[in-house]
ZAMARGU-4260 file (C-alpha; in steps of 0.2 Angstrom, whole numbers, plus 5000, padded with zeros to 4 digits):
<rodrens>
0) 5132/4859/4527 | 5122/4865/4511 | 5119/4884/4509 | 5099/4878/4515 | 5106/4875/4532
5) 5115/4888/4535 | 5102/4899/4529 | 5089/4891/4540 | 5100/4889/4556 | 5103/4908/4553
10) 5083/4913/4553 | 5079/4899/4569 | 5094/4909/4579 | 5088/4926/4572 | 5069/4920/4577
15) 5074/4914/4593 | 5083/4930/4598 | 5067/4942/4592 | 5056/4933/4602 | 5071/4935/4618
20) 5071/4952/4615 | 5051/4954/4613 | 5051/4944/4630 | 5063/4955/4638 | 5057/4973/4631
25) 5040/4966/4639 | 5047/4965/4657 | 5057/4981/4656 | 5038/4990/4657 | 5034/4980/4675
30) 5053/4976/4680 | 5065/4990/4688 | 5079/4981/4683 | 5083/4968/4669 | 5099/4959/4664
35) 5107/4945/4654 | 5120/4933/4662 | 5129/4924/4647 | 5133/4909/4653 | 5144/4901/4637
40) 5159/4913/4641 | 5171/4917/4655 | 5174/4934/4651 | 5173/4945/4662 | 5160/4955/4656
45) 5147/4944/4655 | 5131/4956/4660 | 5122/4965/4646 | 5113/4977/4655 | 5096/4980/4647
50) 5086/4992/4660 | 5090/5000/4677 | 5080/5013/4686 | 5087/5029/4692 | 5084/5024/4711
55) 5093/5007/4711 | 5109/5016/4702 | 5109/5029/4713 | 5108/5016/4729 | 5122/5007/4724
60) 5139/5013/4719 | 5146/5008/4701 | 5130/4995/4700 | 5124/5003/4682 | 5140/5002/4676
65) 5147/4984/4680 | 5147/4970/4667 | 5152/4955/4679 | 5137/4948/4685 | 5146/4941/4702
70) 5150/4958/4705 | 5135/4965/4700 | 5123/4953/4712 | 5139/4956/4727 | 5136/4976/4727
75) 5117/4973/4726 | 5115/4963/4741 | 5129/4974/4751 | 5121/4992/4747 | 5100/4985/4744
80) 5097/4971/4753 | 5088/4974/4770 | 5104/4967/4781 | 5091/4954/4789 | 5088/4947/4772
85) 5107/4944/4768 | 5111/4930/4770 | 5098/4921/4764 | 5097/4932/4747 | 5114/4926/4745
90) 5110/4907/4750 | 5095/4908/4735 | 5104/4918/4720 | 5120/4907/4720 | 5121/4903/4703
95) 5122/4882/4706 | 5105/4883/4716 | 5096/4894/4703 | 5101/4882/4689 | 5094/4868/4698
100) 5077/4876/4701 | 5077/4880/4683 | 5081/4864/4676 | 5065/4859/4685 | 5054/4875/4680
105) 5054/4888/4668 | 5057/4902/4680 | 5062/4906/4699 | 5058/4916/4711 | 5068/4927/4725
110) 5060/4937/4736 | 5066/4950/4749 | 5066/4966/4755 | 5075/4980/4750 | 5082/4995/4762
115) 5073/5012/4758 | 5079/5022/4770 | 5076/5016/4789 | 5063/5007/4783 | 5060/4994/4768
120) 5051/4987/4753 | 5046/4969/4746 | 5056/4966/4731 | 5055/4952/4719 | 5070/4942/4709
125) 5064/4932/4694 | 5075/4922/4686 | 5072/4915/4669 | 5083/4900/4657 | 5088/4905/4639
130) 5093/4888/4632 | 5103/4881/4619 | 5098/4873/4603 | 5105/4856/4612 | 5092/4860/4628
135) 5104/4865/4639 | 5105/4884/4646 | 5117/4895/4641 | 5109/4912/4650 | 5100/4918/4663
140) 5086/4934/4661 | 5087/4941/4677 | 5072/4955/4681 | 5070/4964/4699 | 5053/4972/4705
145) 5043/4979/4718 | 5029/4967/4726 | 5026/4978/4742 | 5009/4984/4739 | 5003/4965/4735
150) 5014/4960/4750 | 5006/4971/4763 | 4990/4968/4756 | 4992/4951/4757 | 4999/4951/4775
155) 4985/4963/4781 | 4973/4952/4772 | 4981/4938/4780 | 4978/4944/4798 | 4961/4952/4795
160) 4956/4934/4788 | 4964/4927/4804 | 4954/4939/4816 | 4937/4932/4807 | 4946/4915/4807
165) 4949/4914/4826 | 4932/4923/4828 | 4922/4907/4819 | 4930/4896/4828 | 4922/4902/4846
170) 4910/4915/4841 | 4894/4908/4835 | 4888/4926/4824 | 4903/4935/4814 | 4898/4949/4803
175) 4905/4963/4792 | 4897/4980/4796 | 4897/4990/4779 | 4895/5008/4789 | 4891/5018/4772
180) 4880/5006/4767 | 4872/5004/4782 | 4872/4985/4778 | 4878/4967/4787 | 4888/4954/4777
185) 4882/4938/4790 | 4900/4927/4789 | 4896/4914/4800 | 4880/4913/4812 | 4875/4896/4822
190) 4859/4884/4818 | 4851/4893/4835 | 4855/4912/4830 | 4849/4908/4814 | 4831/4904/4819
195) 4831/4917/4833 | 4837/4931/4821 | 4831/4925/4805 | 4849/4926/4794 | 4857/4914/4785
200) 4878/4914/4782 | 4882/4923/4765 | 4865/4934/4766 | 4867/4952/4767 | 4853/4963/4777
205) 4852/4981/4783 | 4860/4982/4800 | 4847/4995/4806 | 4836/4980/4802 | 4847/4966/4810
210) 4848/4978/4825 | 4831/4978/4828 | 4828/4958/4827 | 4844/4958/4842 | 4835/4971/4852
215) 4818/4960/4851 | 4830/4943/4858 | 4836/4953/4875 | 4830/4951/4891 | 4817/4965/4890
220) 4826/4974/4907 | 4841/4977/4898 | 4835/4982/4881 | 4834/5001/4887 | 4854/4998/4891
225) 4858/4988/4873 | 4851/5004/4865 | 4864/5014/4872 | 4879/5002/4871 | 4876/4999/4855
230) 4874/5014/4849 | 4884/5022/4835 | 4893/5037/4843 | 4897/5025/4857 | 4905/5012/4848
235) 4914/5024/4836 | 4922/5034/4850 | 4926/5017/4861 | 4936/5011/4847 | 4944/5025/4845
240) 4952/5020/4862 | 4953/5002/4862 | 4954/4993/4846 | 4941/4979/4854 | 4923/4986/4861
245) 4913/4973/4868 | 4900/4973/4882 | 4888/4956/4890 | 4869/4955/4886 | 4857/4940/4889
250) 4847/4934/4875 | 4830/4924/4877 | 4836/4908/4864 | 4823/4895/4862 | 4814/4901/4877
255) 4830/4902/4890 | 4840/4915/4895 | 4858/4915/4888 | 4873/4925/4894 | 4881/4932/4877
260) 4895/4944/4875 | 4895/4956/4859 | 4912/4964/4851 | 4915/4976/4840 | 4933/4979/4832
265) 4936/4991/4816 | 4942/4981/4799 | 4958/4986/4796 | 4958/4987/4775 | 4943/4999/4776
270) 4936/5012/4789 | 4919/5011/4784 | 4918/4995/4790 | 4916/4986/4807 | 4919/4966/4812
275) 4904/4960/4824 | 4906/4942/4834 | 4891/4936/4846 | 4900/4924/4859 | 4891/4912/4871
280) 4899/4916/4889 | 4883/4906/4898 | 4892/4891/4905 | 4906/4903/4911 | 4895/4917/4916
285) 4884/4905/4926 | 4900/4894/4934 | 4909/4914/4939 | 4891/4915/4948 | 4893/4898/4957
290) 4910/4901/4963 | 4906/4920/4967 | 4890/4912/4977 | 4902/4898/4984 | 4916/4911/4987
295) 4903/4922/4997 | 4897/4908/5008 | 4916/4904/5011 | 4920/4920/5018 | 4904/4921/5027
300) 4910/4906/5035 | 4927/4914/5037 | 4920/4929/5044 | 4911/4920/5057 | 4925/4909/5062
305) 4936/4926/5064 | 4919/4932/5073 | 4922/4915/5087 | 4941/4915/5087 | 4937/4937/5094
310) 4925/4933/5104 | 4934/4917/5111 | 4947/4927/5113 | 4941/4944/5121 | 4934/4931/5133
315) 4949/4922/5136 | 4958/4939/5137 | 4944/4947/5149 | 4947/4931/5160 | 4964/4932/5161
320) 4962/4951/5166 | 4949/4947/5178 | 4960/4935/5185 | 4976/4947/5186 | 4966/4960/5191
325) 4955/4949/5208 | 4974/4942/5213 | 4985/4958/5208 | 4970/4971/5218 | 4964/4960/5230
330) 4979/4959/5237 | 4982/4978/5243 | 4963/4980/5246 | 4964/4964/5260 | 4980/4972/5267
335) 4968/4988/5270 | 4955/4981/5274 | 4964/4970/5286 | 4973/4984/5294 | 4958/4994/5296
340) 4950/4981/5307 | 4966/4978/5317 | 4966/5000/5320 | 4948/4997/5325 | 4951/4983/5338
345) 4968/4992/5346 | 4963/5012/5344 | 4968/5014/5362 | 4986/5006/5356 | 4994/5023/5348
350) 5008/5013/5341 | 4998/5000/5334 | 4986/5013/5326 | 5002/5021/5320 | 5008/5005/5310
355) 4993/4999/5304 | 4986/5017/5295 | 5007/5016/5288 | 5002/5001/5279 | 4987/5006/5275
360) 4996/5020/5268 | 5008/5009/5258 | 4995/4996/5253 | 4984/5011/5246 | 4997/5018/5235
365) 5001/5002/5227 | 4982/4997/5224 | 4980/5017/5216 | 4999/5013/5207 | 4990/4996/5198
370) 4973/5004/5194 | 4983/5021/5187 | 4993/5007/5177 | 4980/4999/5170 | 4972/5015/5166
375) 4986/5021/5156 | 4990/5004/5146 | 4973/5007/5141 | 4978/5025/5136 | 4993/5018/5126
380) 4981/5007/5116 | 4969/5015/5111 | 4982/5030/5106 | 4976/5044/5117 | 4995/5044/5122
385) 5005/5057/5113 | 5022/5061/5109 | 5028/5081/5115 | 5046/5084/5109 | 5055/5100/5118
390) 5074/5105/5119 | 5084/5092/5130 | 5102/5093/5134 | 5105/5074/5134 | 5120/5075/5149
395) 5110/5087/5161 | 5094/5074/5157 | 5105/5057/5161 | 5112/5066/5179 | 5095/5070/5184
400) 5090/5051/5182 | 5105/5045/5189 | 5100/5057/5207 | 5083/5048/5205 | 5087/5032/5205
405) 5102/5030/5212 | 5095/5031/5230 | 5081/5017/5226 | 5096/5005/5221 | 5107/5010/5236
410) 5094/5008/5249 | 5095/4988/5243 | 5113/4987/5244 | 5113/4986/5226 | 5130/4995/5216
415) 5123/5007/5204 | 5134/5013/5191 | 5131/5025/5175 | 5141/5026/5160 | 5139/5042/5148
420) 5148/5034/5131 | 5153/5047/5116 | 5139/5061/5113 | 5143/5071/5099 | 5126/5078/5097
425) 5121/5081/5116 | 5108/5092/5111 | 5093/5085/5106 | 5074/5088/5106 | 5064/5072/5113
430) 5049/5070/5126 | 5057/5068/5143 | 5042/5064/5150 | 5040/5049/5144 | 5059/5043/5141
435) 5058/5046/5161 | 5046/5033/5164 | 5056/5021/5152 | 5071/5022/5160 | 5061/5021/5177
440) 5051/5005/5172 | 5067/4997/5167 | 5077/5003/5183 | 5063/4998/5196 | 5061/4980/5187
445) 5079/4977/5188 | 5081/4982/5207 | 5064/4972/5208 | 5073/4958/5203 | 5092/4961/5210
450) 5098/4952/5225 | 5108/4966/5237 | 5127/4967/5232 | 5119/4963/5216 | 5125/4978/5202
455) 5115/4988/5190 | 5123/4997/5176 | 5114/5011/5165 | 5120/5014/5150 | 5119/5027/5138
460) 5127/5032/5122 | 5126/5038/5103 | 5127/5026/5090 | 5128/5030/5069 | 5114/5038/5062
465) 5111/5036/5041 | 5096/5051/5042 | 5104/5069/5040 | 5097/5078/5057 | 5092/5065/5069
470) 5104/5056/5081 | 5102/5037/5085 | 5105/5037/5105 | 5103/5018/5115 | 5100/5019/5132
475) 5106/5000/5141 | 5101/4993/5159 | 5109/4979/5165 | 5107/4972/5180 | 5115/4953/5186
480) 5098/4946/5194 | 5089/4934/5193 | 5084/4932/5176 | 5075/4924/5165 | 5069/4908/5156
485) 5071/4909/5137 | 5051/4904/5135 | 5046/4918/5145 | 5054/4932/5135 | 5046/4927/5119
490) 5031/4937/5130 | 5038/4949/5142 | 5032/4966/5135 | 5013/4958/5133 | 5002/4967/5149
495) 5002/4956/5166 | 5014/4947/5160 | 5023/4937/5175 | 5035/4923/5174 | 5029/4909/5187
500) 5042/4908/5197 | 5043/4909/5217 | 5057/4922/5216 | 5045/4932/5206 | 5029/4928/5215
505) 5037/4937/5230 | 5038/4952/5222 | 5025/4966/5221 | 5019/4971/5204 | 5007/4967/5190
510) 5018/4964/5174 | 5012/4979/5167 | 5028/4991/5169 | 5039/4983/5154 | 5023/4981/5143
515) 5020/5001/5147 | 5040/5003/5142 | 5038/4993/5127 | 5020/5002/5121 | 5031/5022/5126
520) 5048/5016/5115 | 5037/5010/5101 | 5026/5026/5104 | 5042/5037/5099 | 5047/5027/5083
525) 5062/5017/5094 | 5065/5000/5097 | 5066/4989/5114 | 5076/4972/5114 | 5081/4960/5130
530) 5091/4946/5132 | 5094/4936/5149 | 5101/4919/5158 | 5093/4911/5172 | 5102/4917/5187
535) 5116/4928/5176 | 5104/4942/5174 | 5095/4953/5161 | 5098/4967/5149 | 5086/4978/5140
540) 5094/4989/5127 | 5081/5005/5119 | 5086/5014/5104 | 5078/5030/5100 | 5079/5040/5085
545) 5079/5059/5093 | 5079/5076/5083 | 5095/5085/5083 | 5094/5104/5087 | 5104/5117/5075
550) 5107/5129/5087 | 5110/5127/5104 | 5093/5128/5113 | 5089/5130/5131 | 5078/5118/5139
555) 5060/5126/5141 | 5059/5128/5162 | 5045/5139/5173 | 5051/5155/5179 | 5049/5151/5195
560) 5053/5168/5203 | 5036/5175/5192 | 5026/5159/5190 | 5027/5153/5208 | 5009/5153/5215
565) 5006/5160/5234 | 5010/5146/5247 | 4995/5151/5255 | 4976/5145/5252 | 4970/5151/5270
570) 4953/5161/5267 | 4950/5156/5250 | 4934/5152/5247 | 4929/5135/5239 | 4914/5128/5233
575) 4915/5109/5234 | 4903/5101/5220 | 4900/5081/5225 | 4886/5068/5225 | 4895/5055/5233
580) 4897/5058/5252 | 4913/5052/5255 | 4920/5059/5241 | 4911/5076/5249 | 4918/5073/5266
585) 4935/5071/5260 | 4939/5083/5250 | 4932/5095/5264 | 4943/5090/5277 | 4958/5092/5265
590) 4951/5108/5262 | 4946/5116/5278 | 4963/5111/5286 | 4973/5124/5277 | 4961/5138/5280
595) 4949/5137/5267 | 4930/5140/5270 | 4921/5128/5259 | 4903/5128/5253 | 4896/5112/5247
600) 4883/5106/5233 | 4877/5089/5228 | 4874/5092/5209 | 4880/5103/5195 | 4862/5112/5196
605) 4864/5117/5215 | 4880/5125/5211 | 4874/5136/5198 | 4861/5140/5210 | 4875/5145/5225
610) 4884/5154/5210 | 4870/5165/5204 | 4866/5168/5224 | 4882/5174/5228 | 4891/5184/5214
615) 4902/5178/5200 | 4915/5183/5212 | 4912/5176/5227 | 4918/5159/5225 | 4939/5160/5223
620) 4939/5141/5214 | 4923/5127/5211 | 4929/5109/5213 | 4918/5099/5201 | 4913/5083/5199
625) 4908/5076/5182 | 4894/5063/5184 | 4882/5068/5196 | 4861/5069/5194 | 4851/5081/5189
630) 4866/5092/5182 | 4883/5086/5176 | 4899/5094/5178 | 4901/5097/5160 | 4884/5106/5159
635) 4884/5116/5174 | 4902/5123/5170 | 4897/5128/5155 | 4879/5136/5161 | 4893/5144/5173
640) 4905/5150/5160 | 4890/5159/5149 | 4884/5170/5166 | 4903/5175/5171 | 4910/5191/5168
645) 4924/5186/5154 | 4935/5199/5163 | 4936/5189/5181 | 4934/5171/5174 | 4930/5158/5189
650) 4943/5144/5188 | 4935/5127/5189 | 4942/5112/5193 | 4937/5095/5187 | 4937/5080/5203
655) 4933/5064/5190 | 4935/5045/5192 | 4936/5046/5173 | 4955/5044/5171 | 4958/5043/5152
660) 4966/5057/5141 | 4949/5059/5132 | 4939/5063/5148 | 4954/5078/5154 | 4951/5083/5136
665) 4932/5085/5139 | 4935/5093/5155 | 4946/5106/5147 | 4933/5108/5129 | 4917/5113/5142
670) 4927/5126/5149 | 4937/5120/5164 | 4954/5125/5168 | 4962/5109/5176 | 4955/5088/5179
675) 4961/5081/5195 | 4959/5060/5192 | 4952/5053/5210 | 4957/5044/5220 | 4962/5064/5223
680) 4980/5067/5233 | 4978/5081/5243 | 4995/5087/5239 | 4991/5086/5221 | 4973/5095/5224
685) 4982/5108/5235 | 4997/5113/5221 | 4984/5114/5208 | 4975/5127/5218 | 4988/5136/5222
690) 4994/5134/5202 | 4975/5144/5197 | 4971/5154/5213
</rodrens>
């Protein structure tokens, strides 16, 4: 080779190496790092190192100072590389894959992101070839830098393009609301809004103008309302909430009325500027209103079918309580009847005179048992019933049932036996009352249906209880009669609820006692469950949650040595308040046979009268009826209580056929002291005077 040669290779390297270097000290003004990778040698150190910023140097341990370039891009991805991005940044800088990129294109690209702090950057790898005289490439110009402000532009871009995307394919306006500016860049708009608002895509008008032009398209009802929804304040403060504001209006287009929804939502590249889509809802709008309508007239229908299946069956209900009630009522009311007439024809026969007023007697207090029944599941249902909870010691309470009851299972030639199980907590508040006339129902139902020598067993015992200060306590009876068929238990706590069976037939009752059992248990938060076996017998068991006293408390009894009222009424005077002039006579009789003297009146405004006549303290007690003419009871008791000296209070006593809770209530709010329920019991009449006189 000539000394030209030479001389000439020597300038083309020395050309080719200025313009290298020219190329490279151009990136290092963009790049935060740039190296070479000599690919001809397999030194070691084959990185030249021609930039590196301060923050990658001090991110990576030893990085400014290694000449390997395996190395070097193997601490890079372990101290830079977002740890998400790792594997795949590996994958696309192997040296194999970014020689066959560049063999097909004079640079390649990496990107990534890189950690800054917990949070990270876009970052760009650009790989560039340095060839050989003989084509091939014998280095690699490797230049890292930020692209995160162009990224996130782009990706914000991106989705804000997306949103006015999704928004052209339904909505038939989009526009950009230039706040500042006060103008509207139409995007998109429909061949139909275009006429009716006069705006064409790509035109740009004053929104104040554009507003206008909506306004005059609304349904001219609702224009006063668009004014205020779409006002500036408003939509500014609902977007401060939501990001999306959007409201329905209708729209006159080409003559019809149009259901349209507008919605607002704030560009997210510039605060100053608002996105605003017009969608058509007509079709769905006008189909919701056909369904609604049809949904309507459904439940119209509904309702009027509930109204038919009520009616049909209170009827059916009101027949089979008339039916109950003519078989259940007649029944005692023929015996006394009967029995009356056969008194009539023998009233010369003493004896016979004798046995029929007993049965008249007997028959009487069954017909007033039934009614007083029926009054009270009335009572129950309607929730006029209420719980009163006192101190109870549990053992004391059971052997006062037990002497009850006992006697009315004996007298059958039935065995009656009690078992008292583990009590730990004996000492209990709960309403006696009305766990009596459980127990009561339960036992009387079971001797009902007991055949003599038959057995009944009670029950009663404390079971575990998960609530800190309330016992659980179940109360058994089980008695071996005649039982019962599986069908007929699925209703046995429903009122008149009878089995038809001639064993049961015979027997007297209603069905209402184990309805009235069920209703009480319930009443006080327990539970009532029965099994049974044709001919084996039935058992009821009750569990009742009951509050556990603290302290030893005494149950609350009369004092009877200072509360005990004089057993004598003789020479009290009475005024007897009655329209009805059986009723009248009596309680007159009843009256007058223990020594009273008794005046009478015939309505409430007579008895004020005999009042005023004779002192405020003439009259010792005044019986009153409630439903009389002229004057109530209610009325004249309380024209009574106004006059009265406050100091010697007269007692009145209602005497009412109105048997519910609510009516002793009214009783008591006009200002009586007691309500006697009629049929009246001369014994309870005569204890209840002697309780107030």
């Amino acid at each position: 080779m000539d000394e030209y040669e030479r001389e000439r290779r020597r300038m083309n390297g020395m050309e080719k190496e200025a313009k290298q270097r020219a190329v490279i000290a151009g990136l290092t003004e963009d790049f935060a790092c740039v190296n070479y990778v000599d690919l001809t040698t397999d030194a070691y150190e084959n990185t030249t190192i021609f930039r590196i910023s301060g923050k990658l140097s001090a991110m990576i341990p030893g990085w400014g100072n290694e000449r390997n370039s395996r190395e070097r891009f193997r601490l890079f991805s372990k101290f830079a590389v977002y740890e998400p991005d790792r594997e795949k940044f590996d994958e696309r800088t192997s040296q194999s894959l970014v020689l066959l990129h560049l063999q097909k294109a004079p640079a390649y690209f990496v990107n990534f992101r890189i950690r800054t702090g917990d949070d990270f950057s876009y970052t760009q790898m650009k790989f560039t070839a340095d060839y050989a005289a003989d084509g091939t490439i014998k280095g690699l110009v490797i230049g890292i830098h930020s692209i995160d402000e162009v990224k996130r532009g782009e990706m914000q871009r991106a989705e804000y393009m997306a949103v006015i995307a999704s928004l052209a394919d339904d909505f038939e306006f989009v526009g950009i609301i230039d706040k500042k500016n006060d103008e509207l860049t139409i995007y998109r708009t429909s061949a139909s809004l275009e006429k009716a608002l006069n705006v064409f895509e790509g035109e740009k008008i004053g929104y104040t103008i554009f507003k206008r032009q909506l306004e005059q398209m609304v349904v001219e009802e609702d224009r006063k309302e668009l004014l205020v929804r779409d006002g500036r304040d408003v939509i500014a403060e609902a977007l401060m909430k939501d990001p999306v504001y959007k409201f329905e209006e209708r729209l006159m287009i080409d003559g019809q009325v149009q259901y349209y929804r507008i919605k607002f939502t704030q560009d997210k590249d510039d605060p100053d500027k608002l996105v605003v889509g017009l969608l058509n809802i007509d079709r769905q709008v006008r189909n919701e209103i056909t369904i609604g309508e049809m949904e309507k007239e459904l439940e119209y229908q509904n309702e009027l079918r509930e109204a038919r299946d009520k009616a049909e069956g209170a009827s059916k209900a009101k027949s089979a309580f008339l039916f109950n009630m003519s078989h259940n009522v007649l029944t005692p009311m023929n015996a006394i009847i009967g029995f009356t007439d056969i008194a009539q024809k023998e009233i010369h026969d003493i004896d016979k005179v004798a046995e029929s007023l007993q049965k008249i007697k007997s028959s009487s207090d069954l017909l007033l048992a039934i009614l007083n029944n029926i009054l009270y599941i009335s009572q129950l249902e309607n929730g006029d019933v209420k719980v009163t909870e006192n101190p109870v010691d549990l053992t004391r309470f059971m052997d006062d049932i037990t002497s009850i009851l006992q006697p009315f299972a004996q007298a059958k030639g039935i065995e009656y036996q009690v078992e008292i199980g583990d009590l730990r907590n004996h000492h209990v508040y709960a309403d006696t009352l009305h766990i009596n006339q459980v127990v009561i129902n339960l036992i009387t139902n079971a001797v009902k249906y007991t055949h003599e020598s038959g057995t009944i067993k009670l029950k009663f015992e404390q079971k575990e209880s998960v609530q800190e200060g309330v016992g659980i306590y179940s109360i058994t009876v089980a008695d071996t009669g005649i039982g019962m068929s599986k069908e007929f238990i699925e209703n046995i706590f429903e009122s008149f609820s009878r089995e038809d069976r001639w064993e049961v037939g015979n027997q007297e009752g209603v069905g209402l006692g184990l309805a009235i059992a069920n209703h009480l248990v319930k009443l006080m938060n327990g539970d009532i469950k029965v099994s049974s076996k044709l001919g084996k017998g039935s058992t009821f068991v009750v569990t009742l949650p009951l509050r556990l006293q603290q302290t030893e408390e005494a149950p609350v009894e009369k004092d009877e040595a200072s509360n005990k009222p004089s057993d004598t009424l003789e020479g009290k005077r009475i005024l007897l308040v009655e329209d009805n002039d059986l009723n009248r006579e009596i309680a007159f009789e009843i009256l007058e046979d223990f020594g009273m003297e008794v005046d009478t009146a015939y309505n409430g405004a007579k008895a004020v009268e005999m009042v005023l006549k004779h002192g405020m303290n003439y009259y010792d007690a005044i019986l009153m009826d409630i439903n009389m003419p002229v004057m109530n009871g209610y009325e004249a008791t309380k024209t009574i209580r106004s006059l009265q000296d406050d100091a010697h209070p007269i007692v009145i006593i209602a005497l009412s056929a109105n048997a519910l809770e609510e009516d002793k209530q009214k009783s008591l709010a006009s200002g009586m002291d007691a309500h006697i329920a009629k049929p009246v019991k001369s014994a309870v009449l005569l204890e209840t005077l002697r309780e107030f006189i």
